[in-house]
Kinemage of the C-alpha trace (Angstrom):
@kinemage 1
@onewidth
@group {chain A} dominant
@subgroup {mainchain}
@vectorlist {calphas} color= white
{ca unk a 1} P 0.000 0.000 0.000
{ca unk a 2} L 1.450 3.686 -1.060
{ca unk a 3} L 1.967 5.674 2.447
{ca unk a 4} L -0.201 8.090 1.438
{ca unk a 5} L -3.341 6.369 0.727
{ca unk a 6} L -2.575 4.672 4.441
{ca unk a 7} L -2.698 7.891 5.906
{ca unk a 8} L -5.909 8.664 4.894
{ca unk a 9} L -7.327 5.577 5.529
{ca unk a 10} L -6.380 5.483 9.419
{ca unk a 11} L -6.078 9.394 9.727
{ca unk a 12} L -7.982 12.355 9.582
{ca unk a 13} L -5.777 13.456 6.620
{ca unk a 14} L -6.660 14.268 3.111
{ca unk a 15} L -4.339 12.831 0.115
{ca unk a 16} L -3.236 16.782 0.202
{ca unk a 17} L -2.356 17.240 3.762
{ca unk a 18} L -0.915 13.934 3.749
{ca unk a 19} L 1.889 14.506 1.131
{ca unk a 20} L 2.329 18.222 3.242
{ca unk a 21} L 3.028 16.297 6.335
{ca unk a 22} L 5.375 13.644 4.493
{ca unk a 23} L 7.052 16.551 3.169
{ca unk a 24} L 7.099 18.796 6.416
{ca unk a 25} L 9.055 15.582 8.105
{ca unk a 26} L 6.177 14.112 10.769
{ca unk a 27} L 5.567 11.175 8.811
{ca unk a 28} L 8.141 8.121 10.077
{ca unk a 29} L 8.424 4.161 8.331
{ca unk a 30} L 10.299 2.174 11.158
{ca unk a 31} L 11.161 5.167 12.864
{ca unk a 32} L 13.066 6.641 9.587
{ca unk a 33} L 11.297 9.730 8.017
{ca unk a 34} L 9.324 9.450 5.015
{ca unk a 35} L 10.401 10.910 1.927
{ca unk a 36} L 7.353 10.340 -0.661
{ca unk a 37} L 3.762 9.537 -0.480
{ca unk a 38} L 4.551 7.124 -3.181
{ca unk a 39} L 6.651 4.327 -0.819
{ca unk a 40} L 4.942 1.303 -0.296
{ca unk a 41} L 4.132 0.189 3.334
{ca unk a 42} L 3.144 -3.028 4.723
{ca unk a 43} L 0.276 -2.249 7.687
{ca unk a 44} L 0.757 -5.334 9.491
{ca unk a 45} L 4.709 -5.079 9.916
{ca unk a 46} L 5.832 -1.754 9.518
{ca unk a 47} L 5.491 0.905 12.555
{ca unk a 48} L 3.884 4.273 11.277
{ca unk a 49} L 3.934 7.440 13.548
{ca unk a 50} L 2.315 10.921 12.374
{ca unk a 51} L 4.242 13.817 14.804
{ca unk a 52} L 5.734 10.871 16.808
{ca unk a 53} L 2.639 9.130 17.413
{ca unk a 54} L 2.049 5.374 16.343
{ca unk a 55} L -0.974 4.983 13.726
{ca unk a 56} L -3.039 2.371 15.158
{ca unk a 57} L -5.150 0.250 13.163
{ca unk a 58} L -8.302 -1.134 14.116
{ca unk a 59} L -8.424 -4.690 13.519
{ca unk a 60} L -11.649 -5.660 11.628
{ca unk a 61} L -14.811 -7.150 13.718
{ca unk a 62} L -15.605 -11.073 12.938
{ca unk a 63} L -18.715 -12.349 12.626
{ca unk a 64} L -19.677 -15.977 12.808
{ca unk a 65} L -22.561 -18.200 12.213
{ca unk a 66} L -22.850 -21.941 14.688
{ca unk a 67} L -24.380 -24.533 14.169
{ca unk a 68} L -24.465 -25.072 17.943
{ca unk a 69} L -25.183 -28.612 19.596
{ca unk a 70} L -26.943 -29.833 22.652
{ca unk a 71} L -24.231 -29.329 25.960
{ca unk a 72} L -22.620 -26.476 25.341
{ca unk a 73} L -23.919 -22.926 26.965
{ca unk a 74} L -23.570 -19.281 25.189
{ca unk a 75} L -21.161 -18.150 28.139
{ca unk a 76} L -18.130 -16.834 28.344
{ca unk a 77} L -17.150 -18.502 31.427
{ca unk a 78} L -19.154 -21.599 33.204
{ca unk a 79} L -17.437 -24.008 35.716
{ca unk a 80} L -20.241 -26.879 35.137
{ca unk a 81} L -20.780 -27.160 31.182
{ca unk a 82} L -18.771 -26.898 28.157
{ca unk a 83} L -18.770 -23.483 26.259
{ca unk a 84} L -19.395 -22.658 22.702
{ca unk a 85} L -16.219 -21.170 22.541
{ca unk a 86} L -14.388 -24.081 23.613
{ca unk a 87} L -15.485 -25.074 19.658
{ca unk a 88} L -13.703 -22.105 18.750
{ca unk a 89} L -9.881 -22.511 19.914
{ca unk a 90} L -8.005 -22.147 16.529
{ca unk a 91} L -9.498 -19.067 16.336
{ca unk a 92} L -7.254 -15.837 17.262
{ca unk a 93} L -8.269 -13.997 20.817
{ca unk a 94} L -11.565 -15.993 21.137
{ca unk a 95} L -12.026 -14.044 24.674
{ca unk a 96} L -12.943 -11.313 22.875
{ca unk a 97} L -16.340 -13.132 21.263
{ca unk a 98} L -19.614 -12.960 22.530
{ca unk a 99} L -22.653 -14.469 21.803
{ca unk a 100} L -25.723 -12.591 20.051
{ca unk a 101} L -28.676 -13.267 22.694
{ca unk a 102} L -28.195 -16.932 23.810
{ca unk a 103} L -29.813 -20.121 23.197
{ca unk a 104} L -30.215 -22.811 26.107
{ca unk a 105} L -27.897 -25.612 27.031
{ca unk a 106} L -30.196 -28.034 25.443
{ca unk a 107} L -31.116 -25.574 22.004
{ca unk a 108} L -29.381 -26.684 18.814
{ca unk a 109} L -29.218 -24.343 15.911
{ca unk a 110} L -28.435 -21.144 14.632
{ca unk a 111} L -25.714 -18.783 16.740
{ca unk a 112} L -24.716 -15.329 15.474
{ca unk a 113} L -20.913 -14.928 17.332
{ca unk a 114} L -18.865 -11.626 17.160
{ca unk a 115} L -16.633 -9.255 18.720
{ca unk a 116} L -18.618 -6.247 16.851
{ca unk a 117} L -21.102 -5.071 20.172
{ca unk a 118} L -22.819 -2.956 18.188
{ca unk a 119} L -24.074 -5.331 15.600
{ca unk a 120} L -24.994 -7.740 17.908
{ca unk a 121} L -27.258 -5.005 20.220
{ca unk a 122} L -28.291 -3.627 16.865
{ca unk a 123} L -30.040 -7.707 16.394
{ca unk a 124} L -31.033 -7.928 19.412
{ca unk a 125} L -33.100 -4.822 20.733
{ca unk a 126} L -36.625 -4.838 21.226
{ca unk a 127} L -37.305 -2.006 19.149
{ca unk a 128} L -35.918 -4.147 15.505
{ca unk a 129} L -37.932 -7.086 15.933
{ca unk a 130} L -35.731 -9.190 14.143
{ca unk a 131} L -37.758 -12.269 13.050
{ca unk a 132} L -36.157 -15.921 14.275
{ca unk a 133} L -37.713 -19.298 13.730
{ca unk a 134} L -37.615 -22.262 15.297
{ca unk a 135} L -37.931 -25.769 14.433
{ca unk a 136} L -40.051 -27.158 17.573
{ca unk a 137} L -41.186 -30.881 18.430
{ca unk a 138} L -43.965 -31.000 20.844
{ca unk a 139} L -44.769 -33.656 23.560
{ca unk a 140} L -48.157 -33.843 22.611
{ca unk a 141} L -50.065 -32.837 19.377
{ca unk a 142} L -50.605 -29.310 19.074
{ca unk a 143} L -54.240 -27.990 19.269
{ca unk a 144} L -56.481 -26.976 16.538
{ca unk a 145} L -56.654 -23.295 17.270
{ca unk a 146} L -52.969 -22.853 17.626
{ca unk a 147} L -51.957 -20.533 14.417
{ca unk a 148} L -54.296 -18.061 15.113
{ca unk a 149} L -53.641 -18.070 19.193
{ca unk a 150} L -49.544 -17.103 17.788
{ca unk a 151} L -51.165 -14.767 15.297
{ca unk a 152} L -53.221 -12.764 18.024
{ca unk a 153} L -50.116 -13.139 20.547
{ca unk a 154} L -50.261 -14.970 23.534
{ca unk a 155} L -50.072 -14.181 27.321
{ca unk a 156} L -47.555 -15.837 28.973
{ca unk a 157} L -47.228 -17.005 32.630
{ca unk a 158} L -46.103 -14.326 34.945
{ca unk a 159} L -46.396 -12.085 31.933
{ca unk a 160} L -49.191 -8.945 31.493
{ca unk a 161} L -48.242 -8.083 27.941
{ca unk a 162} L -49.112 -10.504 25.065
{ca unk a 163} L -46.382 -11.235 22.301
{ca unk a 164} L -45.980 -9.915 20.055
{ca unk a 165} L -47.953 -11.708 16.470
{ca unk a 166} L -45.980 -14.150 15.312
{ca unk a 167} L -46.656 -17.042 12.349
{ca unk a 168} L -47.045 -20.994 13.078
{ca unk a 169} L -46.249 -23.616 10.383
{ca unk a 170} L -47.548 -26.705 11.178
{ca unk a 171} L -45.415 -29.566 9.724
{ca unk a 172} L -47.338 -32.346 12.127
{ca unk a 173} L -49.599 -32.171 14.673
{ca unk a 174} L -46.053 -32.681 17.614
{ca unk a 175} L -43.296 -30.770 14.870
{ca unk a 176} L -43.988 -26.945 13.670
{ca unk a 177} L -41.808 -24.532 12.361
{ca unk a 178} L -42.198 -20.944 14.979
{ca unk a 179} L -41.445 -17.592 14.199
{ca unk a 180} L -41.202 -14.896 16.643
{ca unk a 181} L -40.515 -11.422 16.636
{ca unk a 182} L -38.585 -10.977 19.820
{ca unk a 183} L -36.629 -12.602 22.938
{ca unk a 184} L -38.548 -13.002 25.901
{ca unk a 185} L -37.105 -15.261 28.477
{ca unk a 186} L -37.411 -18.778 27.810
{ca unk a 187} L -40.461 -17.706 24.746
{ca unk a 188} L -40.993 -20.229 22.627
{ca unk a 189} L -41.406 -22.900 25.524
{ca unk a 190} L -43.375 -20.521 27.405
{ca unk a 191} L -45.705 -19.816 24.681
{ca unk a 192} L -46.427 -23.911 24.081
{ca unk a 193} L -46.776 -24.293 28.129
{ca unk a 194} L -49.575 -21.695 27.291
{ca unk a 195} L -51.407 -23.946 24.468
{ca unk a 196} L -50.780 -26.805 27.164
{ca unk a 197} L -47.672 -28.847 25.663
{ca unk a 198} L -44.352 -29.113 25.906
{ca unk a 199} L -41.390 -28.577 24.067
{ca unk a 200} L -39.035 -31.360 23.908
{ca unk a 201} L -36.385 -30.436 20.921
{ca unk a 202} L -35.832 -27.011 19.811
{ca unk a 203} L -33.830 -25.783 16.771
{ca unk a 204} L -33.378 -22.431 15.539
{ca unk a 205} L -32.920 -22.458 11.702
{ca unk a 206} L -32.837 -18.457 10.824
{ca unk a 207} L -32.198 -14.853 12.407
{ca unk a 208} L -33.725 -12.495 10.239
{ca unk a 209} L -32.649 -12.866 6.853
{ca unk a 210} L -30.170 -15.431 7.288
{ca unk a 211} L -30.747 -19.057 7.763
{ca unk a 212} L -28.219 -21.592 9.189
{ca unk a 213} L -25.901 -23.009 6.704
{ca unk a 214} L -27.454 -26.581 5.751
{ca unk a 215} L -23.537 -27.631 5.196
{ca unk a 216} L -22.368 -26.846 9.084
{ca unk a 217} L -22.877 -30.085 10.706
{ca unk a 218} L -23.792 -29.479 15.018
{ca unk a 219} L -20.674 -27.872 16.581
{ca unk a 220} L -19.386 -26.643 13.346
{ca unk a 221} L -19.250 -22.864 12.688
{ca unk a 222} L -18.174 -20.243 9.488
{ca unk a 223} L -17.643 -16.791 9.043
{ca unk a 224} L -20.615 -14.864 7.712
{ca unk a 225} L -20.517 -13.538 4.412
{ca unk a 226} L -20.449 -9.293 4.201
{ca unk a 227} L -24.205 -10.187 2.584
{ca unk a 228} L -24.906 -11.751 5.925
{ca unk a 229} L -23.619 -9.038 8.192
{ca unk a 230} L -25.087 -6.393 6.632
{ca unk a 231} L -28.871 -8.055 5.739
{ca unk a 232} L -28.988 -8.386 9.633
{ca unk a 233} L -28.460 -4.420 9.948
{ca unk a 234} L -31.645 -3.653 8.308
């Protein structure tokens, strides 16, 4: 990369007023002063000071998709279970992930995972509603009325407010695929317990726009494409 175009990429510098300040002397490679715009730096190796001070780059957020399994918890530290991290190890300063809202011990499915916390907050506030559906199998068969009860929102127990509408596919009368349009604690069991069942597997398959990669077997994960990232801004 030419030194100027770095310094306007990681300073407040125009192309103009970064050839000035190459020229004036305040621009440094390795601690030697610059003598064109035009030399070619390397980022990653080289050290790069503006009026003594090292240019710091940013490294760029990651953002991951799961395909988390039964066992593991969306923690970053748990003394009793394995974490979904702990599937994560050849991955460079793993400490720094965090899970986008959680899914239980015993959930499989779709996990968003990132370091970027304003992506993941963006997901997961009240105010976006961002669609996720579940896969659900059901202890018993479900009841006739059931779409429209999840199209009219449901009161939960220990809960005033209804949910919000959400949309109820029924593949059998014990499997149907759940959408919901937020994150109440514990919802979609809570909102079967209300129709008088019981949920006994549960598998998210999509946040959003963006469904779980059919090619990520349980425990494996990928890196979301830039499509991905930015379909779950919207």
């Amino acid at each position: 990369m030419r030194l100027d175009k770095f310094l306007c990429d990681h300073t407040q510098l125009t192309r103009s007023l970064a050839t000035k300040a190459i020229r004036s002397s305040r621009v440094t490679v390795n601690y030697s002063k610059a003598k064109s715009g035009s030399i070619k730096v390397l980022p990653d190796t080289d050290t790069i000071q503006l009026d003594n001070q090292t240019i710091q780059i940013e490294a760029p957020h990651r953002y991951y998709m799961m395909n988390k399994p039964k066992g593991v918890v969306c923690a970053n530290d748990d003394a009793e279970h394995p974490l979904v991290f702990d599937l994560m190890q050849n991955e460079l300063n793993v400490q720094k992930f965090h899970t986008v809202g959680r899914l239980d011990k015993d959930t499989t499915g779709l996990l968003l995972i990132t370091d970027d916390g304003q992506w993941s907050h963006f997901i997961t506030s009240p105010r976006h509603h961002q669609p996720k559906t579940y896969r659900t199998k059901l202890a018993e068969p479900l009841v006739k009325d059931a779409e429209e009860k999840i199209k009219q929102g449901i009161v939960l127990k220990d809960d005033i407010k209804p949910t919000l509408p959400g949309e109820l596919k029924r593949i059998t009368d014990v499997e149907i695929l759940l959408t919901i349009n937020e994150g109440r604690y514990h919802q979609v069991k809570r909102m079967m317990a209300a129709l008088g069942n019981r949920v006994i597997e549960l598998h998210r398959e999509s946040i959003g726009n963006v469904t779980l990669d059919v090619k990520l077997a349980e425990g494996e994960y990928r890196q979301l494409t830039q499509t991905e990232v930015d379909a779950l801004k919207k």
